[in-house]
C-alpha positions in Angstrom: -24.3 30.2 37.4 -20.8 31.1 37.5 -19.8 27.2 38.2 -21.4 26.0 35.0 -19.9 28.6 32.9 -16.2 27.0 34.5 -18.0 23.3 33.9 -18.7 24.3 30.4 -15.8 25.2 29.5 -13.6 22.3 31.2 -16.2 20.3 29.2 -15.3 22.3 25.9 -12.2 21.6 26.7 -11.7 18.1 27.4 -14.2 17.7 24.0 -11.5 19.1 22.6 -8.6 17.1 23.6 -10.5 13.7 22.9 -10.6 15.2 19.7 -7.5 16.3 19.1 -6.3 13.0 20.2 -8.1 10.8 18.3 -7.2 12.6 15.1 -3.4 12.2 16.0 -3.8 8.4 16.3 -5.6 8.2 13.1 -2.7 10.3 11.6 -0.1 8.0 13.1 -2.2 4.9 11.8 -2.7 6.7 8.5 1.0 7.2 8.1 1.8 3.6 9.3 -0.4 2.1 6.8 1.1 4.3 4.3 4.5 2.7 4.8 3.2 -0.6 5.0 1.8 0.1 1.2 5.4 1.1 0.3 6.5 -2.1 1.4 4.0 -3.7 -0.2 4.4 -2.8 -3.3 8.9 -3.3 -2.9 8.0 -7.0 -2.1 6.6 -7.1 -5.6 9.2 -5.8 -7.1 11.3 -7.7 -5.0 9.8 -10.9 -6.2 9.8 -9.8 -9.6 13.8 -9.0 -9.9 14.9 -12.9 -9.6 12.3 -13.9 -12.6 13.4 -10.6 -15.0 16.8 -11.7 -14.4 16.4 -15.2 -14.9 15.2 -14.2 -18.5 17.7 -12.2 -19.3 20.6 -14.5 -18.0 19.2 -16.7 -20.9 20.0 -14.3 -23.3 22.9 -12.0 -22.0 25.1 -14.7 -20.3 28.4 -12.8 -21.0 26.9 -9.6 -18.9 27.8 -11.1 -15.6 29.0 -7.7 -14.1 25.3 -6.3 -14.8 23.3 -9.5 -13.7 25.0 -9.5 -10.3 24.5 -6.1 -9.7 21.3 -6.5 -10.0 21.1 -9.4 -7.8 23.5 -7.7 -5.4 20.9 -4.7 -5.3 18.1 -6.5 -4.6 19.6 -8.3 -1.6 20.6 -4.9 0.0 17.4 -3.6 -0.5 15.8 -6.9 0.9 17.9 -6.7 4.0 16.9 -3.0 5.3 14.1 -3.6 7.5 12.2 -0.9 9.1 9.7 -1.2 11.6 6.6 1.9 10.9 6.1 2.3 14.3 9.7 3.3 14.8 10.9 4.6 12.1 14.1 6.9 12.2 15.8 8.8 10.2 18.9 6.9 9.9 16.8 3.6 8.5 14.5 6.2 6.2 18.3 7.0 4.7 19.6 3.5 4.5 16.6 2.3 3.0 16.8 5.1 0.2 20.1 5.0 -0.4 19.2 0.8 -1.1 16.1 1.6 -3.0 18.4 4.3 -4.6 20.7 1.4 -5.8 18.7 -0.9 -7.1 16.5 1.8 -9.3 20.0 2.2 -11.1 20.9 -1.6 -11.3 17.7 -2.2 -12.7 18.3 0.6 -14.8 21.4 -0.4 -16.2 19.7 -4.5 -16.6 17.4 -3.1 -18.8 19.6 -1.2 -21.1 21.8 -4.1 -21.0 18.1 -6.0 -22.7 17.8 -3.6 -25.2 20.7 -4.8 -27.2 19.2 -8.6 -27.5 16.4 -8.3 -30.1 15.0 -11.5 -29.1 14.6 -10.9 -26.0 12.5 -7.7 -26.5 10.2 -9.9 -28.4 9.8 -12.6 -25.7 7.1 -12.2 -24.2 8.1 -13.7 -20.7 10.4 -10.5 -20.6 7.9 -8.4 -22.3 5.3 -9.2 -19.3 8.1 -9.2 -16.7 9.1 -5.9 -17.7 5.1 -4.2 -17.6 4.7 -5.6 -14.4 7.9 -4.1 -13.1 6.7 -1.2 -14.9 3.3 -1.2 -13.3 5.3 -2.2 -9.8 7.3 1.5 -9.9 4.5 3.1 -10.7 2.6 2.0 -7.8 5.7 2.4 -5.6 6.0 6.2 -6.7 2.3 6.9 -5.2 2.4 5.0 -2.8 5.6 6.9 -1.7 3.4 10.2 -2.6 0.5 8.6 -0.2 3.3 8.1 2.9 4.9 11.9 2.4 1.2 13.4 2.2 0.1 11.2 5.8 3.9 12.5 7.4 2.7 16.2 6.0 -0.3 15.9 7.6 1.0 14.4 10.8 4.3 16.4 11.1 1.6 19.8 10.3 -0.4 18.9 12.9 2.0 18.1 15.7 3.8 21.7 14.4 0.5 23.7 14.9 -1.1 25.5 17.4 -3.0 24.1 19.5 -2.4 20.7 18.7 1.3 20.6 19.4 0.2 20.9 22.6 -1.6 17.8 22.6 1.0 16.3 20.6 3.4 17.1 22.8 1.5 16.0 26.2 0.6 12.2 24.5 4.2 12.2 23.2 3.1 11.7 19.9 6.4 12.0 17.3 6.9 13.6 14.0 8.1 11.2 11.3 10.4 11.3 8.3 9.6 12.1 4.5 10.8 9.5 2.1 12.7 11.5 -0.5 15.7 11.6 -2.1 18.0 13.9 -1.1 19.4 16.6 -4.0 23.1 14.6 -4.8 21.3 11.2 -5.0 19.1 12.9 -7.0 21.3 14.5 -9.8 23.3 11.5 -9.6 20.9 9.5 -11.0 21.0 9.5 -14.4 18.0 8.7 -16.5 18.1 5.3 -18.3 17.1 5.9 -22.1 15.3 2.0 -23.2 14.3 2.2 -27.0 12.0 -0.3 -28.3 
């Protein structure tokens, strides 16, 4: 009687770590997935940049300085690769601190539009501009999705008892994608009038 009470529980047990287990891989995939949606959604954007600028250059040819920075920008922000399965803290930095840039060259492309009348009627600009509009909307949740999967994760692994499991598979916490306070108060907002 004894020996199936010790059975019972070493079955309870091991129920328990399968379990526990399985819902730190689907937290991992979860999270991965996340960041794969971020990236996503800065390919469209990325893609969208060279065809905003384009239209602009048309108009604004003399604002060199601004178009470049842009262009400059997007190519730093192109170039930061990071791979979800591996992802550091140091690239999670580099790659806001790019993002961070480009958010304020764009910015600054956009005020530089508002003083062209025609161009705020064309409608090449005027469709270039919702979907980069619509683009930075779906990048803010889908940052929002990626923080709430890392909560999750990182909550988990932090917990008892599952730190224990997450520590005996090895599974790591990852980084939130956020912006830290300086970066943050740095950033002016860009006021565009229509």
């Amino acid at each position: 009687m004894f020996g199936y009470i010790i059975l019972g529980i070493v079955v309870v047990v091991l129920l328990w770590g399968i379990i526990m287990y399985n819902r730190f891989v689907a937290l991992v995939n979860r999270t991965k997935e996340a960041w794969a949606d971020i990236d996503v959604q800065l390919k469209r954007r990325y893609d969208l940049i060279p065809n905003l600028v384009e239209t602009v250059k048309g108009y604004a040819s003399h604002e060199r300085e601004t178009l470049d920075a842009v262009t400059e920008a997007r190519a730093k922000a192109t170039s930061v690769e990071i791979d979800p399965s591996n992802v550091t803290p140091e690239q999670i930095q580099a790659f806001e601190a790019a993002e961070l840039g480009l958010e304020s060259a764009l910015g600054r492309l956009l005020a530089v539009a508002e003083n062209y009348p025609d161009l705020k009627a064309n409608e090449n600009f005027l469709e270039l501009q919702r979907e980069l509009s619509d683009t930075e909307n779906k990048i803010q949740a889908a940052r929002r999705f990626y923080n709430g999967n890392v909560r999750d994760l990182n909550t988990g692994l932090e917990q008892f008892p599952g730190n224990i499991i997450g520590k005996m598979f090895n599974f790591q916490k990852y980084e939130f994608f956020e912006l830290d306070e300086d970066e943050q108060q740095a950033k002016d907002p860009v006021k565009v009038e229509f």
